[in-house]
C-alpha positions in Angstrom: 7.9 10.4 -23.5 4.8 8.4 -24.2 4.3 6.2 -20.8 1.8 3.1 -20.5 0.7 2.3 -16.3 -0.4 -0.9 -16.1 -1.1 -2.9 -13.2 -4.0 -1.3 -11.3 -7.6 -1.2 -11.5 -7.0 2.3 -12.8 -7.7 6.2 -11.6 -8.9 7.8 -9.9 -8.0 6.0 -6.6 -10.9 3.5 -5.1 -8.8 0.6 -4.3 -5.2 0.7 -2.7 -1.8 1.9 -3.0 -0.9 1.3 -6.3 -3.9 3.0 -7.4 -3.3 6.3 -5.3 0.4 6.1 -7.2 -0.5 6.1 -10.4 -3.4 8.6 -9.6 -0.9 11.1 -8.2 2.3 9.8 -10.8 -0.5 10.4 -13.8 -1.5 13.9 -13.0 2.5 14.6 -12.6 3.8 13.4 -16.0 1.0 14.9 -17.5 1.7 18.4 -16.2 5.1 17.6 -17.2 4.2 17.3 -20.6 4.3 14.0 -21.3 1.4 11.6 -22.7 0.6 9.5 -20.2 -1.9 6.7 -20.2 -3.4 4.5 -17.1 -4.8 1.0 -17.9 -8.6 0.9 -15.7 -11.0 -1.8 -15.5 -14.5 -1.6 -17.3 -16.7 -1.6 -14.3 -14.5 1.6 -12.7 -16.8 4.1 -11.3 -14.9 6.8 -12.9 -15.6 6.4 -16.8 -14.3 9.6 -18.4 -11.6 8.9 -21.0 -9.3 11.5 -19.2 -8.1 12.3 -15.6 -6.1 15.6 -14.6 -4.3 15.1 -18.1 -3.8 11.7 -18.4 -5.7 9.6 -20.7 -7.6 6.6 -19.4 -7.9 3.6 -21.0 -10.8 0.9 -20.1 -9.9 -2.4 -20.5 -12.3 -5.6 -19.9 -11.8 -7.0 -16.4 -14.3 -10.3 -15.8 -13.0 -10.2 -12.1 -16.3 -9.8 -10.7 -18.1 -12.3 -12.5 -15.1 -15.2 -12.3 -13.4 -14.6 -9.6 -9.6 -14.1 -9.3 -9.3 -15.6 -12.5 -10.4 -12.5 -13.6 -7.5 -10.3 -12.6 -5.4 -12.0 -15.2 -7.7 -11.8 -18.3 -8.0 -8.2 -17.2 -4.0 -7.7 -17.1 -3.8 -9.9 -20.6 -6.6 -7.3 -22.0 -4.2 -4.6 -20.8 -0.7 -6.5 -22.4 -3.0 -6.7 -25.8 -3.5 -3.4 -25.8 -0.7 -1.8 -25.1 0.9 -3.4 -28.0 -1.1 -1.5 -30.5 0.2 2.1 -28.5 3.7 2.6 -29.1 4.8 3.6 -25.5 8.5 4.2 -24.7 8.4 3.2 -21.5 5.5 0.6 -19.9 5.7 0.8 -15.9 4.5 -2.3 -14.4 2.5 -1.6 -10.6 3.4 -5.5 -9.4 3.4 -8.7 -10.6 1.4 -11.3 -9.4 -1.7 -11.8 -12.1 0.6 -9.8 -15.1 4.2 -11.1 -15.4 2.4 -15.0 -17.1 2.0 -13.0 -19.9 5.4 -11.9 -20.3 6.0 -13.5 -23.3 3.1 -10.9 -24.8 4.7 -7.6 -23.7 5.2 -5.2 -26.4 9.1 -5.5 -27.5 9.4 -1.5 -28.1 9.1 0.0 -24.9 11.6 -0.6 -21.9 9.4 -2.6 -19.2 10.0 -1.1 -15.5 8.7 -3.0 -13.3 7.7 -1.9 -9.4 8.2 -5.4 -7.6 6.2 -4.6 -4.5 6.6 -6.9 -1.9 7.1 -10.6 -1.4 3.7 -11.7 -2.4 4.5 -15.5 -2.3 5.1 -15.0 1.4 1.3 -14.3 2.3 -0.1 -16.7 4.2 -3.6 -15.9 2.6 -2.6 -18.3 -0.1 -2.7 -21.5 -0.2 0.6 -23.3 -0.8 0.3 -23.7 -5.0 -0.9 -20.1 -5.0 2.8 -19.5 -3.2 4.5 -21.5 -5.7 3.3 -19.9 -8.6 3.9 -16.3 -7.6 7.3 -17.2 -6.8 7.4 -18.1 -10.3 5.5 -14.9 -11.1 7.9 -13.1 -9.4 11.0 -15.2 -11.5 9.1 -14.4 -14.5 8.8 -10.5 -13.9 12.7 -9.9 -12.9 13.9 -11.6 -16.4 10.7 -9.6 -18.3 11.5 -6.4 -17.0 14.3 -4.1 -18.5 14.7 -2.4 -15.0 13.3 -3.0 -11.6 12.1 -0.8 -8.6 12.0 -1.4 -5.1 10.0 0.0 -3.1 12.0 -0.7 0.1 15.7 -1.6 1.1 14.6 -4.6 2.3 13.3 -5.5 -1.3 16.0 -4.1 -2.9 18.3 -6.2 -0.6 16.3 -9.1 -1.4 16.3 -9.1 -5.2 19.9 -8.6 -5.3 20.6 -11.6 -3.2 17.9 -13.6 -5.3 18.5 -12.6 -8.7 21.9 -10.6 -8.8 19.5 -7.9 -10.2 20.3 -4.3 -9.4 16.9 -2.0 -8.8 16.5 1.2 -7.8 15.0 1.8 -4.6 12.2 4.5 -4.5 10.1 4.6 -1.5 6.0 5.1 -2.1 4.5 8.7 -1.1 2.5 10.6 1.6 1.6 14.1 2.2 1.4 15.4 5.6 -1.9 15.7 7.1 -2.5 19.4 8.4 -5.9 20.6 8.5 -7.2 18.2 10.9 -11.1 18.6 11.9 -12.0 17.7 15.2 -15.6 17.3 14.2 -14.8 13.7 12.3 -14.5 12.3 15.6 -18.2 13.1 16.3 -19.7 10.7 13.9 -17.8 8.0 15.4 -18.7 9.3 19.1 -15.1 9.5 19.8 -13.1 11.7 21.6 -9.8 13.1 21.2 -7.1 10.6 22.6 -9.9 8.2 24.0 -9.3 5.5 21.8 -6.9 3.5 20.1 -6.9 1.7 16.5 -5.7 0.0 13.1 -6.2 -0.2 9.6 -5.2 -3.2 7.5 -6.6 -5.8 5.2 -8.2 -9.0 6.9 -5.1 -11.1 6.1 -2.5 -13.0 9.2 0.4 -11.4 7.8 -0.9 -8.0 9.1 -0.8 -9.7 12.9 -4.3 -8.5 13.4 -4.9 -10.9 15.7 -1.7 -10.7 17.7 -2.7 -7.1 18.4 -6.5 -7.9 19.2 -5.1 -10.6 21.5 -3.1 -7.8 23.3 -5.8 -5.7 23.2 -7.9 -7.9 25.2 -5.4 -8.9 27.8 -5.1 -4.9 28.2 -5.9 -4.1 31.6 -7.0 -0.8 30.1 -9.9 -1.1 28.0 -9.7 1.9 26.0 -11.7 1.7 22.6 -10.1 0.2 20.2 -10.7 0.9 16.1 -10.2 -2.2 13.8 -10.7 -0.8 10.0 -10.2 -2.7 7.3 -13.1 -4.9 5.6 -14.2 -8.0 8.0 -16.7 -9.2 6.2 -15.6 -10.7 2.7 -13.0 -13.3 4.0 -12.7 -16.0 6.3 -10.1 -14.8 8.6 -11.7 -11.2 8.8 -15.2 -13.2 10.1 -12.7 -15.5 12.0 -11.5 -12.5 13.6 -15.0 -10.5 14.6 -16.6 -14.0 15.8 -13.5 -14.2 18.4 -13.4 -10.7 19.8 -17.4 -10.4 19.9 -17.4 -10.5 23.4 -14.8 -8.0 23.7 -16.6 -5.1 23.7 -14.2 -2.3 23.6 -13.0 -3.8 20.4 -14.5 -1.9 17.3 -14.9 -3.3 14.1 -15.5 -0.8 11.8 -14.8 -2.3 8.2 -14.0 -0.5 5.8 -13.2 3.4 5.6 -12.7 5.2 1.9 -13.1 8.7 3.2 -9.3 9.6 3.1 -10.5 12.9 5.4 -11.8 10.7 8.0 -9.0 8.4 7.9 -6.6 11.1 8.5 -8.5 12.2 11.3 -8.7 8.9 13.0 -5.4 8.9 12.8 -4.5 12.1 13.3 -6.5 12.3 16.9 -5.9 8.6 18.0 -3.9 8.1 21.3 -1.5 4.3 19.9 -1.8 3.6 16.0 -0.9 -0.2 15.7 1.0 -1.5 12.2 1.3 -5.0 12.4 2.6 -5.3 9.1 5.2 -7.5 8.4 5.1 -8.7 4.2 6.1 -6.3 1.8 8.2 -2.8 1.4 7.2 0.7 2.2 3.5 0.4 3.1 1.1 3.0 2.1 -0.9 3.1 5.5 2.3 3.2 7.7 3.4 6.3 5.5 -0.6 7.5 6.5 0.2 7.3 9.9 3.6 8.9 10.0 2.1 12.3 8.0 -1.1 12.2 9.9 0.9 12.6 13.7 0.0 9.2 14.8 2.0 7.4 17.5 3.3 4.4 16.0 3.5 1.2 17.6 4.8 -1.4 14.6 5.4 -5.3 14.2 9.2 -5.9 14.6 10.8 -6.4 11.1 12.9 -5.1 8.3 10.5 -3.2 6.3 8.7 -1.3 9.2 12.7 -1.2 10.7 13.6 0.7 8.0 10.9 3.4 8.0 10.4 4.1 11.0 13.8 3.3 12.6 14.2 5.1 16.7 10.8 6.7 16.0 8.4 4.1 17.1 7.7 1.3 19.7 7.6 -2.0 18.2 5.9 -5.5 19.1 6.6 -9.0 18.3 3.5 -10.6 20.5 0.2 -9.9 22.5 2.1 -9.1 25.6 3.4 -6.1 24.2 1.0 -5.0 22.8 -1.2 -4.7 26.2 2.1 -3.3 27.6 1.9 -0.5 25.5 -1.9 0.3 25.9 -1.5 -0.2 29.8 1.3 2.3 30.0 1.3 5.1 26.9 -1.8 7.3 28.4 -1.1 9.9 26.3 1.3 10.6 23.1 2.5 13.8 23.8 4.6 12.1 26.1 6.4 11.4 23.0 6.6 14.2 20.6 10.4 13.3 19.1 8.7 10.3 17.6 5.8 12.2 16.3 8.0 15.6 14.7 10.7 13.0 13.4 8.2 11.1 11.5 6.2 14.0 10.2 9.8 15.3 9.0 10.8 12.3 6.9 7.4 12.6 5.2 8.5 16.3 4.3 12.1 15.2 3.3 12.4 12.3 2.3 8.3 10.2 1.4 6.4 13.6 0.1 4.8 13.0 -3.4 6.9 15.2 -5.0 9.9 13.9 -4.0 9.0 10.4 -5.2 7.0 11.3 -8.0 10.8 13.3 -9.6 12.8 10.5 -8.6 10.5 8.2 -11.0 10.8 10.5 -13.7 14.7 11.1 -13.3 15.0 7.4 -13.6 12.7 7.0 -16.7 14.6 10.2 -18.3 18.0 8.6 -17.1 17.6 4.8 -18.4 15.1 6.4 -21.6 18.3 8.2 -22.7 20.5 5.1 -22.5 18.4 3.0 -24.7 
């Protein structure tokens, strides 16, 4: 099959989850004989017209110059182009800046589209922002010839919404294994001696519900906040009221996927406040990397992690964790469960086969 990804700021990975999927779903079809091309912005570090087998294609993206705006000139450059390819199937990574052009997409492919999660639901937009991606949203489910979900949750919810069937395939992780104890070093941490996150800056992530239980902690073990502070208003909001805190650690942002695993991997409570969208990348992260998982209290986390974690629903709880879990081995069921669902059931492999069965199963119908 020839197979269009569109939807990211391309490969290899140096922005988010989508991105690491179609880095590691790109490599895959290509070894599996298919042609296979990946839709990257201009101003990607990584300018080669080919990655691990699967041709790259640079479209213009203005983002950095205009702003948000950007994102959907840059998706609009993608939808031109692809029309001129001749793809049999055009997977979609989302929505929100893509499915206005709808009326654009190339009529010969079937359009599979991975709905992600309920991006009108942020709270880091601004009530018209909400109102057109739940149009966004409207607009991808009647665009797409076939839908994914991500998560039950989603797939639950687009059912009820649209009386549209998807097929639910989780997102990937790899277990971590070859962890270095020397990482911790050029952090001056030691093993067990602190505790941490990693999110985006935005309130959905209940950042600050866990900072606030962090400070009301009786114990005031170091605590890791990674995730870029500096570039929106509620990440400053959030260092200017825990700067007296001193335990608190902002650390910003982290790209060295090594070190991540390690912080992870070596951390005594990993907190995943979480609570917008399916199967999250970093709670995956966590799970293969042997962290003990303490999550926001909802459906999508629920379904993940089920018995294997604690969860939280306020600040209170959060200090009752840190005052009372000293140590993690104290909990090792949760730690070998977890690391066994990403073997059996979230390892790239796994997910990477069920998205070709589906493509070879609804290419064969058309």
């Amino acid at each position: 099959m020839k197979i269009g990804i569109l939807g990211t700021r391309g490969i290899p990975n140096y922005h988010g989850g989508f991105e690491q999927f179609a880095e590691f779903f790109a490599a895959f079809l290509a070894e599996k004989g298919h042609e296979v091309y990946v839709y990257s912005s201009h101003s990607h570090p990584y300018q080669e017209k080919t990655f691990m087998g699967a041709h790259i294609i640079h479209c213009n993206d203005p983002e950095e110059k205009i702003g948000t705006a950007g994102q959907f000139i840059y998706d609009l450059n993608c939808i031109l182009d692809a029309k001129k390819r001749n793809f049999d199937i055009l997977l979609q990574l989302g929505y929100t800046s893509n499915s206005v052009w709808y009326k654009l997409l190339p009529k010969k492919p079937l359009i599979i589209t991975n709905m992600d999660g309920l991006e009108w639901k942020r709270s880091k937009y601004s009530k018209a922002v909400r109102h057109f991606l739940k149009h966004a949203e409207k607009w991808a489910v009647k665009s797409s010839d076939y839908l994914i979900a991500d998560s039950i949750g989603i797939q639950n919810y687009l059912e009820k919404t649209y009386k549209r069937e998807s097929r639910y395939i989780a997102y990937g992780a790899e277990k971590f294994e070859n962890p270095n104890v020397d990482v911790l070093k050029e952090y001056g941490l030691e093993t067990g001696g602190y505790n941490m996150l990693i999110a985006r800056m935005e309130p959905e992530n209940n950042i600050e519900t866990i900072l606030d239980g962090v400070a009301k902690a009786k114990q005031k073990t170091p605590f890791l906040v990674i995730g870029k502070h500096d570039t929106n208003a509620f990440g400053k909001h959030l260092t200017q009221k825990f700067k007296e805190v001193e335990h608190i650690k902002f650390l910003g942002g982290i790209y060295n996927f090594d070190h991540l695993n390690n912080l992870r991997y070596y951390s005594n409570l990993y907190f995943h406040g979480h609570s917008v969208g399916g199967t999250n990348p970093s709670l995956l992260e966590a799970m293969a990397s042997n962290a003990l998982i303490i999550a926001h209290k909802n459906e999508f986390n629920g379904k993940i992690l089920e018995e294997d974690a604690f969860y939280f629903t306020n600040s209170d709880e959060v200090a009752g964790y840190i005052d009372s879990i000293n140590d993690k081995s104290t909990h090792k069921s949760f730690l070998c469960n977890n690391s066994d669902k990403i073997s059996n059931l979230f390892a790239w492999d796994i997910i990477n086969n069920k998205y070709l069965n589906f493509f070879e199963e609804v290419y064969a119908k058309d």
